[in-house]
MIVEXRO-647215 format. One line per field, with one value per residue (C-alpha): residue number from 1; residue in three letters; x, y, z. Coordinates in steps of 0.001 Angstrom, whole numbers. Example, Ala and Ser with C-alpha at 12.3 -4.5 7.8 and 13.67 -1.06 7.14 Angstrom:
2
nr = [1,2] $
rest = [ALA,SER] $
X = [12300,13670] $
Y = [-4500,-1060] $
Z = [7800,7140] $
END
This chain:
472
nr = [1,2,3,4,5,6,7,8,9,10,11,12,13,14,15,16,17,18,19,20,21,22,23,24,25,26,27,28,29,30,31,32,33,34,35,36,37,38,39,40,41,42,43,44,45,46,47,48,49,50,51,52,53,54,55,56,57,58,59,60,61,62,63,64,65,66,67,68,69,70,71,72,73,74,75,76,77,78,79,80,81,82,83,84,85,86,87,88,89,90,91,92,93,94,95,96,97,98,99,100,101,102,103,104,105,106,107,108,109,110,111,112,113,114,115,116,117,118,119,120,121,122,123,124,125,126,127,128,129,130,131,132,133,134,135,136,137,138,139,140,141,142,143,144,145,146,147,148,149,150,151,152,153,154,155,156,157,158,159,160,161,162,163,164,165,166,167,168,169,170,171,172,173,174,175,176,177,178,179,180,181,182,183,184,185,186,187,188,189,190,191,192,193,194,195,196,197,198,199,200,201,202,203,204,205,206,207,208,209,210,211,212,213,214,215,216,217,218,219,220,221,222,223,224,225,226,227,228,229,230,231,232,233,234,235,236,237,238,239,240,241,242,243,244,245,246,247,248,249,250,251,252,253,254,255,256,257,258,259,260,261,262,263,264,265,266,267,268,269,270,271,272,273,274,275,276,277,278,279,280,281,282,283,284,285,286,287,288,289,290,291,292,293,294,295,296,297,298,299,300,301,302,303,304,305,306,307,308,309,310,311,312,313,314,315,316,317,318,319,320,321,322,323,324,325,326,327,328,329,330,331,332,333,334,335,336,337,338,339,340,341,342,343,344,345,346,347,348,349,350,351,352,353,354,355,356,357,358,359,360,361,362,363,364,365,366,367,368,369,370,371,372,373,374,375,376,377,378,379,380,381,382,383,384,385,386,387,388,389,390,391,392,393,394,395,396,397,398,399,400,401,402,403,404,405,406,407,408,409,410,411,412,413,414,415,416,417,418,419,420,421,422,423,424,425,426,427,428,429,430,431,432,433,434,435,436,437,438,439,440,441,442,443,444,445,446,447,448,449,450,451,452,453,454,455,456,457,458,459,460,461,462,463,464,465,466,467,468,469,470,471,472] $
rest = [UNK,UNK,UNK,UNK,UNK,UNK,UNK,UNK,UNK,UNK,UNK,UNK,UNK,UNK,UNK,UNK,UNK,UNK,UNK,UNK,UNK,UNK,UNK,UNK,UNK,UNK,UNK,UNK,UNK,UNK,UNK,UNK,UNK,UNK,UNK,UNK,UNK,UNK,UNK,UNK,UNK,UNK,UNK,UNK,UNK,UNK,UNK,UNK,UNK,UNK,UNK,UNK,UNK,UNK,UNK,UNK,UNK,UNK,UNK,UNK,UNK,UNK,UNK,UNK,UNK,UNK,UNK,UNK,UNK,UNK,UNK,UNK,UNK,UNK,UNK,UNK,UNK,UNK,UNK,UNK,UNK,UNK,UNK,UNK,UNK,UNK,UNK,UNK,UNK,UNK,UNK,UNK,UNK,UNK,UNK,UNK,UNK,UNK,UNK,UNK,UNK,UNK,UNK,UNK,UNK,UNK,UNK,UNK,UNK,UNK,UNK,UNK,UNK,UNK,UNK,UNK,UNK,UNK,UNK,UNK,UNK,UNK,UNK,UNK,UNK,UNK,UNK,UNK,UNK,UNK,UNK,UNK,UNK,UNK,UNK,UNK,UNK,UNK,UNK,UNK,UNK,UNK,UNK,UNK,UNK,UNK,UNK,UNK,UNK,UNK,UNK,UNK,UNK,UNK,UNK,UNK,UNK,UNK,UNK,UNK,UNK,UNK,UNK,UNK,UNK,UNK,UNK,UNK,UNK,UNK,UNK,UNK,UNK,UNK,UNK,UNK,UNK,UNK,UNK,UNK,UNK,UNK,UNK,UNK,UNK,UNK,UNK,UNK,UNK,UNK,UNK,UNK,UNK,UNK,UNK,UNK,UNK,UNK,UNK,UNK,UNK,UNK,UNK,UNK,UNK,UNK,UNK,UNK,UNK,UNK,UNK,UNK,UNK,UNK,UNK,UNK,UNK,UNK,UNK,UNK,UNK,UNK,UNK,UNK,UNK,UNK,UNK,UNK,UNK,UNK,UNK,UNK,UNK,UNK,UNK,UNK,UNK,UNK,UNK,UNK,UNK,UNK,UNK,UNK,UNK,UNK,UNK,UNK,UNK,UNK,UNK,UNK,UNK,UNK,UNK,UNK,UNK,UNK,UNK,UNK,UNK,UNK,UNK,UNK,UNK,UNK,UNK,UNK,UNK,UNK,UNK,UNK,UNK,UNK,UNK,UNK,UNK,UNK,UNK,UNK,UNK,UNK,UNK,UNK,UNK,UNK,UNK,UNK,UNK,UNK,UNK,UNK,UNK,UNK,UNK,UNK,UNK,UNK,UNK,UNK,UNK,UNK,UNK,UNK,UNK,UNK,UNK,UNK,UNK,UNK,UNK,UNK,UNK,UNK,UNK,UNK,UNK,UNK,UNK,UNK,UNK,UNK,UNK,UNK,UNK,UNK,UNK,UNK,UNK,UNK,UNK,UNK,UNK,UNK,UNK,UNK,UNK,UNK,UNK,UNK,UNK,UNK,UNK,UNK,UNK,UNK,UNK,UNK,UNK,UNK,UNK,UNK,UNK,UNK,UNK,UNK,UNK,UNK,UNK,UNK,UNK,UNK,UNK,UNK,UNK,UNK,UNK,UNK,UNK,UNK,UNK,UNK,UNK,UNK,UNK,UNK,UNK,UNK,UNK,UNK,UNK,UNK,UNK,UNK,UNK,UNK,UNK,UNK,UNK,UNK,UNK,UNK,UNK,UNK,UNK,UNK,UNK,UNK,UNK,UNK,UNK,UNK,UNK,UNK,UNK,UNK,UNK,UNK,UNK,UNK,UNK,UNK,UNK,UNK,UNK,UNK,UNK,UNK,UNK,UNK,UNK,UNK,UNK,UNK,UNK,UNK,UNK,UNK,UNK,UNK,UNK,UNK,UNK,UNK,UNK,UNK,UNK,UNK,UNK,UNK,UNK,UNK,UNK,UNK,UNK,UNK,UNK,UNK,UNK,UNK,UNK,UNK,UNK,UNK,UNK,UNK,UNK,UNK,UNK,UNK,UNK,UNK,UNK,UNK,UNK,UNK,UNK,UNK,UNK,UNK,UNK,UNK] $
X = [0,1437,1798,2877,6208,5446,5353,8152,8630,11911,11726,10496,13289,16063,14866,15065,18688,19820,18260,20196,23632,23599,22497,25778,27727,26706,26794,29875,30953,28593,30695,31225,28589,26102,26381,26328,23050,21243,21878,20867,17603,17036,17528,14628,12407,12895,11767,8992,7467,8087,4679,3319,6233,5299,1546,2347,4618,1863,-535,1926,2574,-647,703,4268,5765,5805,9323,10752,9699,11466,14808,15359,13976,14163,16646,18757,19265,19323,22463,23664,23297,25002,28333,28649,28226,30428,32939,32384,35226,37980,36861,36652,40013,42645,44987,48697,50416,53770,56511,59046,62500,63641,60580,61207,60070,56950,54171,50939,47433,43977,40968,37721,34764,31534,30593,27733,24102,23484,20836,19173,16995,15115,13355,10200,11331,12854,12097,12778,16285,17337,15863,17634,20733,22219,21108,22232,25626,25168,24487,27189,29710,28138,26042,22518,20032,17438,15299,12885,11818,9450,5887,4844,4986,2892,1957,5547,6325,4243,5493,9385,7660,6270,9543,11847,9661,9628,13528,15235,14827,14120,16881,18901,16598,14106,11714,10129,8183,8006,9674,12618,14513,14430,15562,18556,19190,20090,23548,24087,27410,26829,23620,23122,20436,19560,17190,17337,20291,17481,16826,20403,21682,19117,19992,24115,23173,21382,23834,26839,25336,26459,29345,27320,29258,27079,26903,24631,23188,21825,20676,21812,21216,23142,23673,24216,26822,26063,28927,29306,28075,26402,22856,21595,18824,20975,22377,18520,17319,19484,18713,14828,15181,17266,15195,11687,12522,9922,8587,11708,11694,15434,18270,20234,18174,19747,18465,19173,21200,23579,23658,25708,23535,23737,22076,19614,16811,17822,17464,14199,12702,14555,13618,9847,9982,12046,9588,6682,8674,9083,5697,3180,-173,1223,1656,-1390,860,1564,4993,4993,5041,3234,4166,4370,1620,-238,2695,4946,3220,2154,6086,6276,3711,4839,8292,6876,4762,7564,9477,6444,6195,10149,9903,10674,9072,7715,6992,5055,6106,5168,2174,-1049,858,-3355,-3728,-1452,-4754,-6825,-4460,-3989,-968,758,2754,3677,7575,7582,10743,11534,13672,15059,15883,17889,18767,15858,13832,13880,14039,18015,18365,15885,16173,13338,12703,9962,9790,10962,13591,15365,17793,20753,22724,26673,29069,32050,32877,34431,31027,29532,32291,31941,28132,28596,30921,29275,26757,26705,28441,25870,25383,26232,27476,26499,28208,28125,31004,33843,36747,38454,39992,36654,35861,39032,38519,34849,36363,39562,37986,34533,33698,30680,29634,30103,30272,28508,29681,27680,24303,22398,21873,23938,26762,24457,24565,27576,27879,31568,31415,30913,27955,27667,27863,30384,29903,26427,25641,26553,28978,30865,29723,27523,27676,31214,33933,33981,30842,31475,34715,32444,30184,33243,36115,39401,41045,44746,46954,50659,52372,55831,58513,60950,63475,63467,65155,62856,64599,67595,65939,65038,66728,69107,70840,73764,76226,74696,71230,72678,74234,71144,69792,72338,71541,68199,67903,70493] $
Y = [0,3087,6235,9891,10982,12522,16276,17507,21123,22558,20768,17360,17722,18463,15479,13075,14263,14021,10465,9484,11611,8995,6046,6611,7458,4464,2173,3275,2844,-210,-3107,-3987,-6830,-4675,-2196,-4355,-6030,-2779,-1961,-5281,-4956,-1608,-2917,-5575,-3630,-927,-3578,-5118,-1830,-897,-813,1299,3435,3565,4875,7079,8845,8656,10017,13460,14199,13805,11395,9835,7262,3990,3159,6158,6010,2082,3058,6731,6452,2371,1195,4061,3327,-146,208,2811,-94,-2859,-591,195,-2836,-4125,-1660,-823,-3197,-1399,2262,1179,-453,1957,4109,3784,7593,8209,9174,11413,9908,12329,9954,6598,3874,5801,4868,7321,5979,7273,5681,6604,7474,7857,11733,10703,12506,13179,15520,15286,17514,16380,17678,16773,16234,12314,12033,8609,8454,12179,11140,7296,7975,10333,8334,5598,6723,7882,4391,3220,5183,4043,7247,7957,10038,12200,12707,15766,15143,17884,18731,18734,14941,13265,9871,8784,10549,8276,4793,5861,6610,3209,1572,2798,2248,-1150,-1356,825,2110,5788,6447,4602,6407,8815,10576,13578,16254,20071,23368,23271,26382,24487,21100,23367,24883,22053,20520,18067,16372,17258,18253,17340,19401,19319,21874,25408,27703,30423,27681,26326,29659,29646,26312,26965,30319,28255,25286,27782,29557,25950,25465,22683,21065,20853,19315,21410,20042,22872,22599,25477,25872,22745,23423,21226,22083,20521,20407,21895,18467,16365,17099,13789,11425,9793,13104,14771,11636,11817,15347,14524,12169,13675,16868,15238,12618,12997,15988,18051,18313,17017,18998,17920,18240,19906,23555,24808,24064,25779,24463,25659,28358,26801,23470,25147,24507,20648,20270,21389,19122,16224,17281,17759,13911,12101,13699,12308,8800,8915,10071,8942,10116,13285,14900,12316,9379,6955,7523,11755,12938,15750,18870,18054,20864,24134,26158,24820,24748,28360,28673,27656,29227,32856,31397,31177,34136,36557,35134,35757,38829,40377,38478,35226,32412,29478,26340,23585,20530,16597,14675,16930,19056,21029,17567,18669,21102,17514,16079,18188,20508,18989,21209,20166,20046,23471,25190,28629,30577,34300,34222,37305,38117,40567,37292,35198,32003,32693,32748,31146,26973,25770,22276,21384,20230,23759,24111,26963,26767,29208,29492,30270,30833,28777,26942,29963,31679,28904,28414,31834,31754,29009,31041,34086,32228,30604,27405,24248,21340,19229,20218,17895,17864,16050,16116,14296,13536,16741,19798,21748,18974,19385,22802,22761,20577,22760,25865,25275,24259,22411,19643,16333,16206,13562,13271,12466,11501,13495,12179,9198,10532,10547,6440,5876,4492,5029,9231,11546,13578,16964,20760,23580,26977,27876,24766,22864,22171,18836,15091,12017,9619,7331,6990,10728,10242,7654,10161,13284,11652,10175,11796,11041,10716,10858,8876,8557,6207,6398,3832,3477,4287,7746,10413,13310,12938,14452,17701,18072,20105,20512,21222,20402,19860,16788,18323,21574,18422,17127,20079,21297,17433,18647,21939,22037] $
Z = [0,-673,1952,1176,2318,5765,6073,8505,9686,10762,14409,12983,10272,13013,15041,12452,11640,14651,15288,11930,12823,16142,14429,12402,15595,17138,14349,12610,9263,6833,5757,2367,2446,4295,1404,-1120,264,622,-2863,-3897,-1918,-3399,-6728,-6785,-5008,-8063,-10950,-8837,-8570,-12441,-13183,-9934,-10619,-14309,-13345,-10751,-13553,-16314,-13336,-12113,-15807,-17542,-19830,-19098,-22085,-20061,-22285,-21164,-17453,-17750,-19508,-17709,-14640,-13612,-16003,-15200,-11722,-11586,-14142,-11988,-8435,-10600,-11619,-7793,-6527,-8593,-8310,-4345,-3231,-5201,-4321,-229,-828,883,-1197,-1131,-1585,-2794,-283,-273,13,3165,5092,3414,6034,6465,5596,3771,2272,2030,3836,2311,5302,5062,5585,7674,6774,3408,2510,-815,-2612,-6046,-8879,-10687,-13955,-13693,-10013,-9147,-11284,-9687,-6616,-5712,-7804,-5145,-2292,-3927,-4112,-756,324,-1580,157,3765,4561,6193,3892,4333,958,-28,-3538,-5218,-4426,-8338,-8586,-5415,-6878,-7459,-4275,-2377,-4316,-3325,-71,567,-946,1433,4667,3578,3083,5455,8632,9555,10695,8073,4776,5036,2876,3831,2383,3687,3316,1233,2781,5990,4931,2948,6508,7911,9166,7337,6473,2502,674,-3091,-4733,-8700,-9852,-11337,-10889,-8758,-6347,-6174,-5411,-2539,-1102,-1613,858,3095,3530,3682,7085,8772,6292,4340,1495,-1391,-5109,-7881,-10944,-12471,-15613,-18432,-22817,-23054,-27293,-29889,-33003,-36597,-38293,-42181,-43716,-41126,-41512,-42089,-41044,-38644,-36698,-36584,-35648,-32062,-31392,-32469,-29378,-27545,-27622,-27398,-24378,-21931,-23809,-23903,-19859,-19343,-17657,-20814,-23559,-26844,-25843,-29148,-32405,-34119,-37649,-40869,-42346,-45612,-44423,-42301,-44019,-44766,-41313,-40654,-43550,-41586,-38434,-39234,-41162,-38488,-35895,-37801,-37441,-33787,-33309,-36337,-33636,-33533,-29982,-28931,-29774,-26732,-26492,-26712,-22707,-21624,-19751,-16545,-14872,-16145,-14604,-16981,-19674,-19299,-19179,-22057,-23850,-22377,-24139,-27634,-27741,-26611,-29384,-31926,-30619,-31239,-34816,-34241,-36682,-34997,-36796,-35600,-36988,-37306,-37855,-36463,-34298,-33629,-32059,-28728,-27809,-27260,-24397,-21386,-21239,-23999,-26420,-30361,-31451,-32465,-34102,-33702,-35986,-35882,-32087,-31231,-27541,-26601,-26462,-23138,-24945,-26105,-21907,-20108,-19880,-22092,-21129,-23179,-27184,-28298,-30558,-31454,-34549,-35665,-38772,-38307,-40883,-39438,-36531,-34725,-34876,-33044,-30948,-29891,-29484,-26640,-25233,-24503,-22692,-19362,-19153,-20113,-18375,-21367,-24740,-28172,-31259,-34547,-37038,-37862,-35942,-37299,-36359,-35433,-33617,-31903,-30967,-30030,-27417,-26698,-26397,-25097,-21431,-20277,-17812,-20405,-23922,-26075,-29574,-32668,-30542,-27441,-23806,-23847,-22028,-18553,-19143,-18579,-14746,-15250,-15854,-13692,-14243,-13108,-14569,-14215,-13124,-13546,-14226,-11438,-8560,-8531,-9585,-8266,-10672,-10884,-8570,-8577,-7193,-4143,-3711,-3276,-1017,1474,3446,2036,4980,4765,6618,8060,9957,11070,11167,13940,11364,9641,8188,9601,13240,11762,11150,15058,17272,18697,15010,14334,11191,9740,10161,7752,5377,5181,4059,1693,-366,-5,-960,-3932] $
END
C-alpha cells in the first residue's frame, strides 16, 4: 500500500537528523557486504514496482511514455546499483600515496569514510532516477540520507515513499516532504540538490550559514553544433530524441542548435519527417510525454509568444501538431527561428519540445556563441573527428560532452555527471561520485626508522648536510 512521504517542519526535520547523525555514531561505518546487500535490496524492489512506478509517472505528468519512465527512470538506476556494486570493493580499498625519500620507512594511504548525513533535494522532472541515484551513491559510500523530492509529482512521491519504509529504517533512509529552505538549513554532512540555478543559489546560501558542502546540478542551454556536412537522417534523428525525451523536460536536452547556415533549411525538412517517425499520432501518440503541470506549460507558452512577438518564426512541426490542444498541457515540437537576444528564450532553460535553430558561418562563430553564454550542463556535437571537432572541445567548457548523438553521455555508470559553473557544482555519478560523497582521509604512519629525526633540534652539522643534499 502506498503512503505519502510525511510532512516535517523545521523541528520534525532536526529530530530526524539528529536520530540518523547517532544512528551513524553508534553504528559506525557499513561493511562492504552490508552495502552491497542494501543496494541489492534496493535494486529488486525498483523492478517489482516498475509498473506502480510507471503509473504514478503517467498520473503526475498527464501522460508519461511507459518506455521512457522504464529506460530513464528504472533502467537508469538499476544500471547505476550494478556498476557500484560491482565496483564498491575497489573504491573502499585503501589508497597507497607516494613518499618522499627524506621519510622513506613511512608509511601514507587514504581511507575513504563515510561523511555521515546526506541531505538530498530532487526535482520533478525524472524524479525517481534524480531522486535514488544520489542516495544511492550515498548508500554506496556508507552514509545515512534524508530525501525531499518535489511537491509537483505526489503519486511517485508516495510509491518511493512506501519503498523505502519497507527497506530501510528511519533512521537509516528517510523521505520527507516540507519546506525546502528548511531542509537546505540544515547541518548536514553534505547536501546534493539538482534543480534550477534560482533555487540552487538559494539552497548553496542556506547550507553555507552551517558550512554545508554541497553538489549542484543545475541545468543550463546545453547546445548542440552541426557540423558543415552532417545534416543527415541519422544526426537529426538523435537530437529529435534527444530533444523530445519525456517531452523536452530534461536537464540535458539539446536547448538549441547551431547548424551551418547553408544546411539550415535541410534540417528542418529532416527534423519535421524524423519527428513524424518517432511520433506517427502526432503529440497524442503513446509515447509523446506531456508537460508536466499548467505552470509549466504556461512557461512555455509565455516562451513562444515573446518570441512571436520580437519576430521570431515558430513552426510547428510533425504529424497533427493542432492535435497537442486535445491532451492536457501537452505542447507540439515546435521550431523557432530568428531568435535574437531581446527574447527570453536565447536565456531562459526551455525544457519542453521547443527548438530553437541558428545558422553560423564557421565553426568559430559557433564556438563563440557558446561562449558568450553561461556554461551548459552538457554540450552535443556532430562532425567528424576533425579539427573543429578538436577545438569545439579545446575551447569550449561544459559539464560532459557527447559526440555524434544526445543524452547518452548521462549512461555511462563510469562518468561523472555533473555541470560547471552555472551549471553545477561537482559530480555524483562514478567513482567521482562515491569520492564526493566520502572523506578522504589521509593517513601517516611512522617507522621506527626515519630520516625526519635528523631535522630536530638541537641542530647540528649533519642536520645543515642534510639540508644542503636537499635543498640544492
Amino acid at each position: 500500500m502506498n503512503t505519502t512521504p510525511k510532512i516535517a517542519n523545521a523541528e520534525q526535520l532536526r529530530l530526524l537528523l539528529e536520530a540518523q547523525r547517532s544512528a551513524f555514531l553508534r553504528d559506525g561505518s557499513p561493511s562492504l557486504a552490508q552495502r552491497r546487500a542494501d543496494l541489492s535490496k534496493l535494486r529488486q524492489a525498483l523492478i517489482d514496482r516498475r509498473d506502480a512506478i510507471q503509473a504514478a509517472l503517467d498520473f503526475d505528468f498527464g501522460h508519461r511514455s511507459r518506455h521512457e519512465t522504464a529506460i530513464m527512470e528504472i533502467l537508469g538506476v538499476v544500471g547505476g546499483i550494478d556498476y557500484l556494486r560491482s565496483n564498491l570493493r575497489r573504491f573502499m580499498r585503501p589508497e597507497r600515496r607516494h613518499m618522499p625519500l627524506h621519510m622513506q620507512f613511512g608509511k601514507a594511504w587514504i581511507e575513504y569514510q563515510p561523511l555521515g548525513v546526506v541531505g538530498v533535494i530532487s526535482p520533478w522532472n525524472y524524479p525517481v532516477n534524480l531522486s535514488l541515484m544520489p542516495v544511492v551513491t550515498a548508500i554506496a559510500a556508507g552514509n545515512r540520507v534524508m530525501l525531499k523530492p518535489s511537491k509537483f509529482t505526489p503519486a511517485t512521491n508516495a510509491v518511493l515513499a512506501s519503498m523505502l519504509s519497507e527497506l530501510f529504517a528511519e533512521e537509516q533512509v528517510a523521505i520527507v516532504n516540507g519546506d525546502g529552505s528548511a531542509f537546505s538549513a540544515l547541518p548536514f554532512d553534505h547536501l546534493v540538490f539538482t534543480g534550477s540555478p534560482a533555487v540552487g543559489r538559494a539552497v548553496m546560501k542556506a547550507a553555507s550559514e552551517n558550512l554545508v558542502p554541497v553538489t549542484l546540478e543545475l541545468g543550463g542551454k546545453s547546445p548542440t553544433i552541426v557540423a558543415k556536412g552532417s545534416v543527415q537522417d541519422r544526426t537529426v534523428s538523435a537530437i529529435v530524441w534527444g530533444k523530445l525525451l519525456s517531452g523536452g523536460q530534461t536537464c540535458i536536452a539539446p536547448d538549441y542548435a547551431l547548424v551551418q547556415e547553408s544546411e539550415v533549411d535541410t534540417f528542418i525538412a529532416s527534423y519535421d519527417k524524423l519527428v513524424k517517425a518517432a511520433y506517427p499520432d502526432g503529440p497524442t501518440s503513446e509515447d509523446y510525454t506531456s508537460i508536466v503541470n499548467d505552470q509549466q506549460y504556461s512557461t512555455l507558452i509565455d516562451l513562444i509568444d515573446d518570441a512571436r512577438a520580437h519576430g521570431a518564426r515558430i513552426v510547428e512541426v510533425g504529424h497533427r501538431p493542432g492535435d497537442a490542444a486535445r491532451r492536457l498541457h501537452t505542447l507540439a515540437p515546435t521550431i523557432v527561428l530568428g531568435v535574437t537576444d531581446e527574447m527570453k528564450i536565447a536565456h531562459e532553460e526551455i525544457f519542453g519540445p521547443i527548438l530553437p535553430i541558428f545558422g553560423y558561418g564557421n565553426i568559430e562563430d559557433a564556438i563563440d556563441y557558446v561562449n558568450a553564454r553561461p556554461r551548459p550542463l552538457a554540450l552535443y556535437y556532430f562532425g567528424d573527428d576533425d579539427a573543429d571537432r578538436r577545438k569545439v572541445l579545446d575551447r569550449t567548457t561544459s559539464g560532459n560532452v557527447t559526440i555524434n548523438d544526445t543524452i547518452m553521455h548521462v549512461a555511462q555508470d563510469d562518468l561523472p555527471f555533473g555541470g560547471v559553473g552555472v551549471s553545477g557544482i561537482g559530480a555524483y555519478h562514478g567513482i567521482e561520485g562515491f569520492k564526493r560523497l566520502s572523506h578522504a582521509k589521509g593517513i601517516y604512519e611512522q617507522h621506527r626508522w626515519n630520516f625526519v629525526k635528523l631535522l630536530r633540534p638541537p641542530f647540528g652539522k649533519l642536520a645543515d648536510r642534510v639540508l644542503s643534499v636537499m635543498l640544492r
